[in-house]
Every structure is written in C-alpha cells, then in structure tokens.
N, C-alpha and C positions, 0 to 999 in steps of 0.2 A: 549414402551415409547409413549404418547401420548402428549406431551409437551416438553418445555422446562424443566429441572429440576429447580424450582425455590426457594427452600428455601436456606438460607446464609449458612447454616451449612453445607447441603449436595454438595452445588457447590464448597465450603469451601476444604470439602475434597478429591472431585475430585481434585483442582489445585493441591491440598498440596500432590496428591500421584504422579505428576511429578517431580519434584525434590527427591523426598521418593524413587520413583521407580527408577529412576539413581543411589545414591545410593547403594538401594541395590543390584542393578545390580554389580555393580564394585565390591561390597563385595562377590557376589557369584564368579563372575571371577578370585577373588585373588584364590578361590577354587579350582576352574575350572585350573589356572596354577599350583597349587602344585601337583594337579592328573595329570600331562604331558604335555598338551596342548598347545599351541602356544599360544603367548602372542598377534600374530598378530591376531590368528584365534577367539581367545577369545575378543578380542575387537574389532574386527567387529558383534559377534553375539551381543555381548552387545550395539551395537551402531545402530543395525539393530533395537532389541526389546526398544529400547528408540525412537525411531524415530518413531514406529509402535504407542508407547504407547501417543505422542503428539499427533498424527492426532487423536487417539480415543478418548482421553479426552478432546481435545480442538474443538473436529467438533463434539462429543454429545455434550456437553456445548452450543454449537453456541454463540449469542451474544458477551459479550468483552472475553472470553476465543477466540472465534477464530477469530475476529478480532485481535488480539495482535497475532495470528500465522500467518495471514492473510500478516498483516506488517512486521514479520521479514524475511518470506518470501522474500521481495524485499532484505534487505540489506544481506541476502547468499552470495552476490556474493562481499562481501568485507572483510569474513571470508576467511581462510585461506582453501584450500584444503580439506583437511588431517579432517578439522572441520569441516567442512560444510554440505559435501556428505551422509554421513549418513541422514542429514536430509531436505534434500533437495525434494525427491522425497514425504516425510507427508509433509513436508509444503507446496509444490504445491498443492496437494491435495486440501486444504483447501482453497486455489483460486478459484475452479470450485466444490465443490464436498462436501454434510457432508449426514450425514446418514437423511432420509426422514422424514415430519409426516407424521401419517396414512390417508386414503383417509376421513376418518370419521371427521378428526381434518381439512380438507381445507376446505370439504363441510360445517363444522360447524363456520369457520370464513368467508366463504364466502355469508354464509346467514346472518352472524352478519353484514357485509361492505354492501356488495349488495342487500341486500333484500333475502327474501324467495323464490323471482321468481328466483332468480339470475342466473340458468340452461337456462332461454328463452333470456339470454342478449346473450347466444353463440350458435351458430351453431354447436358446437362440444367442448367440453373442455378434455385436457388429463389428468386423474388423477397422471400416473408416472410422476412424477416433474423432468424438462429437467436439472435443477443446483439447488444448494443450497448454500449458501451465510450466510451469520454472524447473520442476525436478520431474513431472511426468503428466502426460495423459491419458484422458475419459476417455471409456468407449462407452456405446448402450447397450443394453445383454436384457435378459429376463431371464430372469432365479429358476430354477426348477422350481420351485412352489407357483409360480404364474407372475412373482412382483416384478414390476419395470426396474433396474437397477441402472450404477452408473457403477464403473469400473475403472478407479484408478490404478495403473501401468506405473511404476516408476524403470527412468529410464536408464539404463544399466552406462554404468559409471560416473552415475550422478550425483553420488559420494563424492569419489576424488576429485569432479569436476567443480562442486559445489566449494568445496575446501580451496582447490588451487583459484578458482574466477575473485573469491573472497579476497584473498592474498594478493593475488595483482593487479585490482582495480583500486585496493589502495594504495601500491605504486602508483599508479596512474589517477590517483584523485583530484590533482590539480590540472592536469590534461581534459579530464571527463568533467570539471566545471565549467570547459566551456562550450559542453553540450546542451546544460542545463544552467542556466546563469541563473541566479538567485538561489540557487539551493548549496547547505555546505554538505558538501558531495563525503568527505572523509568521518563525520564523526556518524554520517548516518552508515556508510560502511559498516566502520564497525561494530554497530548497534546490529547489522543486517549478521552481522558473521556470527555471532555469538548466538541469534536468534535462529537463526535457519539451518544451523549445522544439527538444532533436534527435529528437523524435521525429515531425517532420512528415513526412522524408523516408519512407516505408517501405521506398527501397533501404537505409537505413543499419538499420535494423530488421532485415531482410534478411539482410544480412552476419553480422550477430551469432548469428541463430536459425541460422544454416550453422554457425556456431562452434559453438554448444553442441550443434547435432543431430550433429555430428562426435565432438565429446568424452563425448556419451555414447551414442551409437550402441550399439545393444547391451545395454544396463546391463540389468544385473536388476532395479534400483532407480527408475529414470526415464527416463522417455518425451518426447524433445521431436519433435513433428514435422515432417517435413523440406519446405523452402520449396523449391515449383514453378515458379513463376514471381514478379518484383515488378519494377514500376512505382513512381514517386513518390506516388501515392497510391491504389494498388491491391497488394494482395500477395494471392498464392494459398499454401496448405499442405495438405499432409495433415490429411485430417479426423480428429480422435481423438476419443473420447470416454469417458467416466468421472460419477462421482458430482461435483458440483460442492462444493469446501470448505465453501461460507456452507451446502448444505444439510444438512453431516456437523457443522459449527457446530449447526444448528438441532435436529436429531433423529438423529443418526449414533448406530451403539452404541458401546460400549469400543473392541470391537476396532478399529474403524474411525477411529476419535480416536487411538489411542493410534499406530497404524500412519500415516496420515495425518500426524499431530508427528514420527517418528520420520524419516519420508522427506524431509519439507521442511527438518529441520533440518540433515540431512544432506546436501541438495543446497546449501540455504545456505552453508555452512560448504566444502563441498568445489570448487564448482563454479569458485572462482576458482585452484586449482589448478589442474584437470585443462582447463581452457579461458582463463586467464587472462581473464575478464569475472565480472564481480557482476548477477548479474538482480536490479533494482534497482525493479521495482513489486511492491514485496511486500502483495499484500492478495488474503482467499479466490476473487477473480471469476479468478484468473491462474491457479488448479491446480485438477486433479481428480484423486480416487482409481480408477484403471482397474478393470476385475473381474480384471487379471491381477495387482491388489497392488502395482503401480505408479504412481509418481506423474504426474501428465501436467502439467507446465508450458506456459504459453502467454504470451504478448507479453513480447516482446524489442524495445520500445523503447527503455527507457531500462537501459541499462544502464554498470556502470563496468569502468573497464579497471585491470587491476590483475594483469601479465604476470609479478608475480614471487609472484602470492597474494596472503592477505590480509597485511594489515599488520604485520611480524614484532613490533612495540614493542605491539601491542595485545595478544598473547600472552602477552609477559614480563608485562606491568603486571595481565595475569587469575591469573596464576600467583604472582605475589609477592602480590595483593591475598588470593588466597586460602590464601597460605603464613604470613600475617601479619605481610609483613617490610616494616615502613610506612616507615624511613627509606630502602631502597633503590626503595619505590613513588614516594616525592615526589622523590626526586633523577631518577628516569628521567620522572616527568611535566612534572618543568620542564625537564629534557632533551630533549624531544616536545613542549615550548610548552602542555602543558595548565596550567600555574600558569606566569602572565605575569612577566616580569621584575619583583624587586621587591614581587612581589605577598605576604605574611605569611601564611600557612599553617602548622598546626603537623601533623606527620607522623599521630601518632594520628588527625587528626580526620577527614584524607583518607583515613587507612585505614577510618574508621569507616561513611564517606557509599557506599566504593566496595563492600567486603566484602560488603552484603546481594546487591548484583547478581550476584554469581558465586557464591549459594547453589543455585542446579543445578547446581553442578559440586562439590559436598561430597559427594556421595550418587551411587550406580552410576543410578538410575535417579530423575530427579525428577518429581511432581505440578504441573505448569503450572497454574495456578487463575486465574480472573480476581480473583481474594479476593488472591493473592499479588500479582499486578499492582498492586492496588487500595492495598495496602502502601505499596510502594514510592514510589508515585502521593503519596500522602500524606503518606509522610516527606519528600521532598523538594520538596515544595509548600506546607507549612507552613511561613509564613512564620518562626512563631515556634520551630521547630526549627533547633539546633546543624548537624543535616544538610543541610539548607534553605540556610542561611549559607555553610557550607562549599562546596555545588553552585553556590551564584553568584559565588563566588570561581574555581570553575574556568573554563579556555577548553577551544573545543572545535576547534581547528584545520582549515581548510577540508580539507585534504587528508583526515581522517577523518570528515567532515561525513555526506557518503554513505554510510558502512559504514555507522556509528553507527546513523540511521535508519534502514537494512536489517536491522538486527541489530536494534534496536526495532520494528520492523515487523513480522516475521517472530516473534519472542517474542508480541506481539501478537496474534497468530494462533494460536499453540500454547496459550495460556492461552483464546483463545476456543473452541477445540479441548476443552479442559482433558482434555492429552493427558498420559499417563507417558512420558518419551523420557530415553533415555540418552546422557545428554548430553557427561557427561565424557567419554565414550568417541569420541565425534563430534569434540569440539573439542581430543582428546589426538592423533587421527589427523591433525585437518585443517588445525587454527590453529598457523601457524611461531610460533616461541618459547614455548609454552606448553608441550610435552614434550620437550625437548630443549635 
C-alpha cells in the first residue's frame, strides 16, 4: 500500500465489511456452540476477532474511518464492562499507532511541501515514523540548527479520503452502533465532518498551535510545542516527549492519574481563555505526562474559536443546575434554544435529567470512575426512564455542539484515567457565569 486507499467504492467496502464481518462472526459462533463449546469461550473468540478486525480496517483506512475510532475511543469508558473490553485495547491503538507509508511515499511528499532540497533542511531525518494519526504521520528529524523536531507527513489522498469515510460512515451509522453501544454514533459523525475537513490544511493547524504555544509559553502546567516550519501538508515542531495518556489509562499509578486529570481538565477548561481557541480532539493519543509534571498537548487541527471563552450561558445553567433552582434552569435553556419553542417540559424534570452531571462539582475534590460514566450512560439511554424522556425532549444548539463534545470527550478521559481532580475549583476559575 503506497497511499491512502481512495476510491468511494473500495473504502465503501472496507466500512461495510465491519458490521458484515460481526455478523458473520456470531453466525459462525452459533456453530461453533452446537459442536460443544462454551458459549462464554465462543464469544470472547468472536469479540477478540471483531476487535482485531476495527483496528485493521479503520487504521488502513486512516482519515474519517479512523478518526470515528479515534473518538469512540474516549467514550469506552461509559459502555458497560462486559461491552467494552473487547475493544478497548484496537481502539486505543488507533490513538497512537496505524500501519506506515513507505519511505518512498514521505520522501515523495516531502519534496512536494519542502522543496527538492528538503534532506539539507535536517541534520538527520528518521524515515521509521515515531506515530501515526488519522490523516498523517510523525517522523523524528533534527533541524539544521541542532533542534530535535517531529515531522508531520500528511498522507496523500487524505483529502478525498477524509471527505468520502465522512460521507459513508453516516450511511453506515446505524450498523457502526453496534460496534460501539451507548454512544450515538450519527450526530457525532456529523459534528466530526464539518470539524475535520479544516484540518487538511496543516498551515491552518499551524496558526493555531502558534496561538497556544504563545498563551502558554512558560506555564508551569502545559507544554505545547512550538511550530518550525509548515507547509499544506507537512508541519515540522519541536519534539517533546512524555508518558503517553492510553499508557497511564493502562497501568499508570495514582499519582500519575490523578495528576494527568487534574492538568487536562485544567487546560480544558482554561485554555479558551487565555488563547481564545478550544483544542477540540480530545482523546489520550493527543497528551502526555512529561517527567517535569507537565502536561504535553499535541495536534491542533481541529480546533474552535471562542475569543470571548467558553460560553457564559453554559455557566449560569452548571450553577443554577447545581444550586437546585430548576424554574430559573428551564427559563434560561429555552432562553439558549435548549427546549424548542412550545416544546412541554416540566421544570423538576429538567432539573432532575441535568443535576447528576455537575456531581463533580458538589465535592472539593471528585473520583472520575468509569462506573460513574457508565451511570450516567444508562440513565439516559434507557428508553424506559423519566430521564431518558426528558434528554430527548432537549435540543442541543449548533453553536454548543462542539464544546458539549469536548467537554464529554475530555470527562471521558478522566474516568478512563479514573483520576481525583478538583474540579470545582477548575471550573469556579475558568467557566464565565458559574462564579460570578
């Protein structure tokens, strides 16, 4: 493979052979139990080779096939047990890790971005690429001036590939929920299309990691590194490095969880302040814990612009939810368009659906669990719950479409973390209208 695969038809029917290939899995297991075998043992080998068969299809594909594994990724940790584990470990994967191009296919976009010369801009470049990522990857190189850098590669036709995976995974959204159960698979699509088709550019990527490496230059708390050179589809950075999240997820100690939550939820939360942009791919492959205790952020493509903060009405409505003043909660959400003109809502009930969500903010310091996740996941997915009723009665207005998910994205993470982070204190500093 020397590309992307990029025709519609052929990415077409890789998507279409995950849902096909589950299936027919199960149909062979019913087999597999009428010749003897355990019903347990039989649905773990099938749950083992469905799990195998996402990471393959969705990390060759790269582009929106594996961004859309990229994101469910985070919300794992709101499925239930028993569902999840099987695929937990391909979809981490696809955080740090897809299969290469050849050396022949960098050298040949790097003399497309950089010129011909492009071999005398480095002192050294590695051709084994250190990650791989959704639309391209890292190699390590050092600058002619002596800096360590990292060099993202975008992978040639990962444009059109990006466009066409967008476009048929939401044919296929009802198929691919039940890869992922508990999560709704279609409106986060679209949210993913509209977001990640700006990030073909790497000058617009570019711009932005100049913004945040600016606003926190310095920090005690986070580390972004600053951008050397970019091209349309090459970007050079300083190289940084740290613990990777998915591995402090897998076997990290306390301290390192609980340090690890405390710092993302922090730059979450702050960082549309102090730089007026939302880094907006919130999943473990994007941070690492440094050995100086600092968090190290990376990719800044998709991000939202939000020059006055985060959304001041998102604030008031955490602060009244959690003060329990439910008719002044439903007069400001249909004020905000979250309850549709005309729509019947009774004040309790909206109090009752939103309250559990800003239970990290009751307590100086709260336990993120994926057990808590898994709550929440379930109250409002049972069909036959009061809260269930109530959460489909709400709207969720395009203008907060993007937090929303960054704000579940990022929660996501800290329960797979299952970090202590002090939260109220994060979102008393950093969220307008909630102390003030």
């Amino acid at each position: 493979m020397t590309e992307i695969p990029r025709k519609a038809v052929q990415r077409t029917a890789k998507l279409a052979s995950l849902p096909l290939g589950v299936a027919g899995r199960v149909v062979g297991g019913w087999g597999k139990r009428l010749a003897g075998r355990s019903s347990d043992e039989v649905n773990a080998e099938v749950s083992a080779k469905t799990a195998e068969q996402v990471f393959a299809v969705l990390g060759q594909l790269k582009g929106g096939a594996m961004k859309f594994g990229q994101a469910l990724s985070v919300f794992e940790a709101a499925v239930p047990e028993e569902l999840a584990e099987p695929y937990r470990e391909a979809l981490t994967k696809l955080q740090t890790a897809a299969p290469p191009m050849p050396t022949r296919t960098v050298h040949r976009v790097l003399a497309e971005q950089l010129g011909t010369g492009w071999a005398k801009r480095f002192a050294s470049f590695d051709d084994t690429p250190a990650a791989s990522a959704s639309i391209g990857q890292v190699h390590r190189a050092v600058w002619h001036d002596g800096r360590d850098v990292a060099v993202k590669v975008q992978y040639p036709g990962a444009d059109e590939a990006l466009e066409s995976d967008l476009k048929q995974l939401l044919r296929f959204s009802r198929l691919m929920q039940a890869i992922m159960p508990g999560t709704e698979v279609k409106p986060l699509l679209e949210e993913l299309r509209d977001r990640y088709l700006e990030e073909l550019d790497y000058r617009t990527e570019a711009a932005s990691q100049r913004v945040f490496a600016k606003a926190f230059a310095d920090d005690d708390h986070v580390l972004v590194p600053r951008v050397v050179a970019s091209s349309p589809k090459v970007m050079v950075t300083e190289w940084t490095e740290g613990t990777p999240l998915a591995r402090i997820i897998r076997d990290g100690s306390r301290e390192d969880r609980d340090l690890s939550g405390q710092l993302l939820a922090e730059f979450h939360f702050s960082a549309p302040s102090r730089s007026g942009l939302l880094h907006a791919d919130p999943h473990p492959g994007n941070f690492m814990l440094g050995a100086d205790g600092r968090l190290r952020v990376l990719d800044f493509g998709a991000v939202a612009r939000l020059p006055d903060g985060l959304p001041r009405p998102l604030g008031l409505m955490t602060r009244l939810a959690l003060e329990g003043r439910s008719a002044d909660l439903e007069e400001l959400l249909r004020t905000e368009h979250f309850i549709r003109p005309g729509t019947e809502l009774h004040a309790e009930d909206v109090l009752n659906y939103l309250a559990p969500f800003v239970e990290p903010l009751r307590t100086e310091t709260f336990h993120f669990t994926r057990r808590w996740l898994q709550q929440q996941a379930e109250r409002v997915g049972d069909l036959r719950s009061p809260d269930s009723q109530t959460g489909r009665s709400l709207n969720l207005p395009p203008q907060y479409l993007l937090v929303h998910r960054v704000t579940l994205g990022a929660t996501g993470i800290l329960c797979q973390l299952d970090a202590n982070v002090q939260a109220k204190a994060i979102v008393s500093r950093w969220q307008p209208g909630f102390a003030d």
